[in-house]
N, C-alpha and C positions, 0 to 999 in steps of 0.2 A: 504494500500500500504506500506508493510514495505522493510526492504532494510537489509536482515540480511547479507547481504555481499558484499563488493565493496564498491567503494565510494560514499561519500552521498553528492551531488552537491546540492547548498543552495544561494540563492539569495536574496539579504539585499533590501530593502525598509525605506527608514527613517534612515539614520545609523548617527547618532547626538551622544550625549555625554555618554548616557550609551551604547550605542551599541561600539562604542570606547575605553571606558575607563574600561568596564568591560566585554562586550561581545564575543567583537573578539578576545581579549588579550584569552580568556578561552579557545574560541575554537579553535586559532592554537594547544592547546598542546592536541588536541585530533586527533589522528591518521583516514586516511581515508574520509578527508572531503574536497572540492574544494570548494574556495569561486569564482563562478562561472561570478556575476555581482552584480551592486548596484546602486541604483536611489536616488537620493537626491531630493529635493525641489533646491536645487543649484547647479550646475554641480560644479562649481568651489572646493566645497567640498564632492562632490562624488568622483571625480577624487582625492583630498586628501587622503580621506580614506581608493582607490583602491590601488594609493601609497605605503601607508603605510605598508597595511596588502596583498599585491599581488593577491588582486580581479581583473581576470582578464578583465573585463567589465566593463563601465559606458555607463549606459541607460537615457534617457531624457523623457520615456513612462515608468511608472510601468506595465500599461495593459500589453504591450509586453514585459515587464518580467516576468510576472508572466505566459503571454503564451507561454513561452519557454518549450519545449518537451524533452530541456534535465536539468532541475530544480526537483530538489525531495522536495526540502521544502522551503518556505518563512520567512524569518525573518523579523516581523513588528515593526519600530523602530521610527515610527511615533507621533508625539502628539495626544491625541483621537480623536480625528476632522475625522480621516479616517480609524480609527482601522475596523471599522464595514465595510465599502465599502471594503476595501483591504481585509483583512479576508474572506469573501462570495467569491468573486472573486478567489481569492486564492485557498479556498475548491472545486468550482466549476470546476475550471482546473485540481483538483485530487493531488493539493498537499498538504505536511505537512506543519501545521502551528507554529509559535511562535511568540505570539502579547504583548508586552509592556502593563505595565499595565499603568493607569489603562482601565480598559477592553474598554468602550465602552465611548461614549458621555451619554448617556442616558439608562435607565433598559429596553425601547423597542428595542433598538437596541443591547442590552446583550442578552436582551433574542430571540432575531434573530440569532445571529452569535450561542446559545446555539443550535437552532431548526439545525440549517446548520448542526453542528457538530455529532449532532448525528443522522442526516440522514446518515454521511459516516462515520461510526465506524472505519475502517480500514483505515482511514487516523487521524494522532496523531494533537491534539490541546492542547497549554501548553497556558498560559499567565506568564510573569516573577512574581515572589513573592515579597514581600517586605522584605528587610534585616535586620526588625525591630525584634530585639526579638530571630534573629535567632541564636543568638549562645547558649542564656540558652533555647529555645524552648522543645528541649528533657526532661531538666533537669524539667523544669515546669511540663508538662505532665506529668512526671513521680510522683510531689509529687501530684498535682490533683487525678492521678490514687489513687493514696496512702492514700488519703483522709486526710492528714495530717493535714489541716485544718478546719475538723469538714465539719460541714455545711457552706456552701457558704451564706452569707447572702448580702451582700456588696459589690459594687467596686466603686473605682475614678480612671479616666483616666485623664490626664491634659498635655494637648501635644502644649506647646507656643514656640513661636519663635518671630521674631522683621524682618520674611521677606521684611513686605508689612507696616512696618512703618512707613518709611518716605511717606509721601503723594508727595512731589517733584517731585517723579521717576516717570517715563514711567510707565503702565501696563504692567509686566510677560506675557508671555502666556498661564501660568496656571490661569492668570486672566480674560482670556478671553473668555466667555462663548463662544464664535462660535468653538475656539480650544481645548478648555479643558471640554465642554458639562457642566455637573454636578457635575464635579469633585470638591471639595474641602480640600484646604490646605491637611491634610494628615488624614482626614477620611476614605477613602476607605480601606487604609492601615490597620489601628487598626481594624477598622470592619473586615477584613481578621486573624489578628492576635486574637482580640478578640473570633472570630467563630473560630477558633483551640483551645482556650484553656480553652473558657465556654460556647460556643453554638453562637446560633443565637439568637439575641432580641426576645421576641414573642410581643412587644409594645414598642413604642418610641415615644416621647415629647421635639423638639428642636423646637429653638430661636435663631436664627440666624441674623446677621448685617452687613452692609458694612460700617467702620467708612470713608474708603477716597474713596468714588466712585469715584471721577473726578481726572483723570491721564493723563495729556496733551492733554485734546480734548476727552480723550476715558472715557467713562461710564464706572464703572466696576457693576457690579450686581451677580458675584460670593464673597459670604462673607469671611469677615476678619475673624468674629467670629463667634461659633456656639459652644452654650450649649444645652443638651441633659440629660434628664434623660429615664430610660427607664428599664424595666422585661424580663428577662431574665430564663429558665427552672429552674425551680425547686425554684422560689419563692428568686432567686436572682435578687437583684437592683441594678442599674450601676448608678452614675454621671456625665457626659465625657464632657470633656472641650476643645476647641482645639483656638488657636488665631495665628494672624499671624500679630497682630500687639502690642505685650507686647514689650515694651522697655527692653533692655537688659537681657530677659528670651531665655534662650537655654536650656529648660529642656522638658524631657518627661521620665513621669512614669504612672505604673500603680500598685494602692495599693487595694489587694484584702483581705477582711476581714472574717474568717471564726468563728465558735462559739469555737473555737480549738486553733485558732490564725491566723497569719496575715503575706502576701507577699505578698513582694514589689518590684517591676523590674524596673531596671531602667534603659531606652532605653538607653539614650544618653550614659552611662559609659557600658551600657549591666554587671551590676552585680546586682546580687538576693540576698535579704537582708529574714529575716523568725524572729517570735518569735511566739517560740510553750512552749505550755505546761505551761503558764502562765506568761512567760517573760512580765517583763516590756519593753524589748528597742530589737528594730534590733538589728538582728545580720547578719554579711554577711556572706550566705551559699556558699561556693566555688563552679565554674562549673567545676567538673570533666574531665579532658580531655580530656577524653575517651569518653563523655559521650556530648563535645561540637557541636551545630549543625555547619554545612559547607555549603558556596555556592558553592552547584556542578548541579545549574541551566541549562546550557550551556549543560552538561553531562547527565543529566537527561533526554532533549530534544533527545538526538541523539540518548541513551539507548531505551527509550520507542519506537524509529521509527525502532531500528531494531530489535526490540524484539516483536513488534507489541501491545506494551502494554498504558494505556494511564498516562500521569503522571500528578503532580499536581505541581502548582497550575490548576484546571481544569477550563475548561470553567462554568460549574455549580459551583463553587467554583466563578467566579467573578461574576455570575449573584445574588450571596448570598451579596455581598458588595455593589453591583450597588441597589441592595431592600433597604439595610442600607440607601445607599445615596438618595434615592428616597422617601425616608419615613422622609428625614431631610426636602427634598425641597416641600414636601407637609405639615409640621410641626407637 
């Protein structure tokens, strides 16, 4: 069902802080689109968010927003808890979808929502990407293409934070295995980022812990920490670290060792560091500006539905991270 002309009427589900703060900001500046309605879990800020951005509707039933006859696509802006029910629903009423990542609660319900999707070709399925990476992403590619670093032999990932440090606090609801499924800290992500720029693991070996399970009454049993080593094509080994409860660490890199030399990215500042050709010390390689990737997520979505093409991140593209994440919680 593509819409290569006329307005493309679009109805929000879940519209919380990324669908506010980066979503709909994107998509007023794209010509041709009615923000039609929007359902919260709380009326009091569905009606906020109609406000704000001149949705002309607030719903109290997703179901009958989503079976609205004059809706061309769904925006699912929900925590994973209902990515999978809303998504099926959604497809089965014939429209376009766009579901927050990360994809699913669990890899049976990823690879459900993947079977829906490609039962109905002709209707576009995106899931948002992560903004990890993304502005050297091209440049990476491009020196991997380049093989500039020999053979891949190597990597460390180590991605810490001091989120879920204090034991004091409430549980998040990314703590909450009934809303956030299997999801942890910010695995899924790098496993998306990692599969663009050295494949997909063919074997994985994590250890995983919850240091402060008990958070006012609530169990938590999604972990703080989770280490990982693991094989990857062509006789590359990965180390991957991730925590979310290091006292005052707000770093995430990732340093990939080749028989040539060695690069280094570095989320948090997003600059790529290299030493080739027998260097002892980093050096930081500029990201060309020309050459910098863009979040044109928002655009993407809209492009692919009237071009009738599909875009990525794809739904097989999140069933690839939900395996990542599925292969941590069986160890």
């Amino acid at each position: 069902m593509s819409i290569p002309s006329g307005t493309l009427r679009i109805g929000f589900i879940g519209a919380g802080g990324i669908v506010r703060t980066r979503h709909l900001p994107n998509l007023k500046s794209i010509p041709n689109l009615e923000f039609v309605a929007v359902c919260n879990q709380r009326r009091a800020t569905a009606e906020a968010i109609a406000r704000d951005f001149g949705i002309a509707e607030v719903m109290d039933d997703w179901k009958a927003l989503i079976a609205r006859p004059d809706l061309h696509a769904i925006w699912i802006g929900t925590p994973p808890y209902m990515h999978a029910e809303l998504t099926l629903a959604a497809l089965a009423a014939g429209k376009h979808v766009f579901c927050q990542a990360r994809m699913a609660m669990n890899l049976p319900q990823a690879r459900e929502m993947l079977a829906a999707a490609q039962a109905r070709p002709n209707q576009v399925t995106m899931l948002c990407p992560p903004p990890h990476g993304m502005r050297g992403d091209p440049t990476v590619r491009r020196l991997l293409k380049d093989n500039v670093l020999g053979k891949l032999l190597h990597f460390r990932l180590q991605a810490f934070n001091d989120a879920w440090a204090n034991p004091a606090t409430p549980a998040h609801w990314r703590q909450k295995i009934e809303l956030s499924g299997q999801n942890i800290l910010s695995v899924g992500i790098y496993a998306e980022v990692l599969g663009k720029w050295l494949g997909h693991p063919l074997e994985l070996r994590a250890t995983h812990h919850v240091f402060h399970p008990d958070r006012q009454g609530y169990h938590v049993q999604i972990p703080d920490w989770v280490s990982i080593t693991g094989r990857w094509p062509n006789d590359l080994f990965g180390t991957l670290e991730w925590s979310g409860v290091a006292q005052a660490a707000h770093h995430e890199q990732l340093e990939l060792y080749g028989d040539a030399g060695t690069l280094v990215y570095d989320f948090t500042e997003d600059r790529l560091y290299v030493a080739l050709n027998g260097q002892k010390s980093l050096h930081e390689r500029p990201i060309r500006a020309e050459e910098q990737g863009q979040w044109t997520v928002e655009q993407d979505f809209v492009n692919a539905i009237r071009t009738g093409t599909q875009p990525e991140p794809s739904f097989a593209t999140g069933v690839k991270y939900m395996e990542f994440l599925d292969s941590i919680w069986q160890g």
